[in-house]
N, C-alpha and C positions, 0 to 999 in steps of 0.2 A: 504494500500500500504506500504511494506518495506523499509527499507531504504538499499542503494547500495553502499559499500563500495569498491574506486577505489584502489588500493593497489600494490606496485612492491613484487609482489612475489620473484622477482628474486635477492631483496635488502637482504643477510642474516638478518640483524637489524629488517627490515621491516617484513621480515616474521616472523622472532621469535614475533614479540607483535604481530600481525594478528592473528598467532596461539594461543597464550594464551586466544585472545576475542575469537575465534571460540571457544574455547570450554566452555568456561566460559557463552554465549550469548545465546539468540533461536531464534528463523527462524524471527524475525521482521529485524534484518539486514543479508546481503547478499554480497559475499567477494568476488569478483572481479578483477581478476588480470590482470594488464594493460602491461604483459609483451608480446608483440608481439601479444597485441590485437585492429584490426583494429574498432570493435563494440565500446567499452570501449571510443575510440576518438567521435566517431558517438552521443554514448550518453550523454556524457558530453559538446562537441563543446569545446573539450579543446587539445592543441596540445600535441605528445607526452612527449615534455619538459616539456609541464606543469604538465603534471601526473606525472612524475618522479620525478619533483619538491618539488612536496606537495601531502599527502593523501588527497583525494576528498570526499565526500558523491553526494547522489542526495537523498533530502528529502523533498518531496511534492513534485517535478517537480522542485526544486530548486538546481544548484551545489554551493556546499559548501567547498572551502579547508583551509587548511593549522591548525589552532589551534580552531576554532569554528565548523570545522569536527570531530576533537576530542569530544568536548563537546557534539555532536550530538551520536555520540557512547555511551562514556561511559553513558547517559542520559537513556541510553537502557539496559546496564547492571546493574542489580542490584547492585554489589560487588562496580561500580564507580562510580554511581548516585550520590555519595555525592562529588565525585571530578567535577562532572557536574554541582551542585549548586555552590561549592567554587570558582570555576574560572569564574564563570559569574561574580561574584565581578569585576567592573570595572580595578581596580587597579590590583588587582592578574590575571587577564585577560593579562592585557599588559605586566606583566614578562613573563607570559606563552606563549603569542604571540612573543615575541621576541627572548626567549630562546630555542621554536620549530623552530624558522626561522632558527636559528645558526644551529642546530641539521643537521634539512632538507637542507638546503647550504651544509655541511660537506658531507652526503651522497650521495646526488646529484653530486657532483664532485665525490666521488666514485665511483657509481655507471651513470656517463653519456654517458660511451662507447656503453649503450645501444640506444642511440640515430642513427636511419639511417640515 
């Protein structure tokens, strides 16, 4: 089973690094765009805000967001497997987690007019 990555397409930021891992990735993850998709809510049991909020996975039957969704990607691409190890590190974990928070808050107010 693939891993399913939930994504705002319609975030230019967002898309530009989506597009770099699709090309860079192969068919074990799968890119998902959560903009005016009513499935997307269905499969994760997450509201639109939350999607907009934070990139998502679903890996095993598990949703996964915000910076240990990251970790679940690039864990799949070769080129960032090693940022996959490195930020499991407890410590470099919690910068990452907090400095993805700030990132994802800046966009999300950017991009929240997509909110119905």
């Amino acid at each position: 089973m693939g891993i399913k990555v939930f994504f705002n397409n319609s975030c230019n930021i967002c898309r530009f690094e989506i597009n770099h891992y699709k090309k860079i990735s192969d068919n074990s993850l799968e890119w998902v765009d959560i903009t005016n998709n009513e499935d997307a809510l269905l499969l994760t049991s997450k509201s639109q805000k939350e999607l907009l909020r934070r990139l998502h996975v679903i890996d095993n039957g598990k949703v996964v967001g915000g910076a240990k969704a990251f970790l679940i990607i690039w864990a799949k691409i070769p080129k960032y497997k090693i940022l996959s190890k490195i930020f499991t590190f407890k410590p470099l974990f919690l910068i990452f987690h907090y400095l993805y928070e700030v990132a994802a808050y800046f966009l999300f107010l950017k991009n929240k007019n997509q909110l119905k």
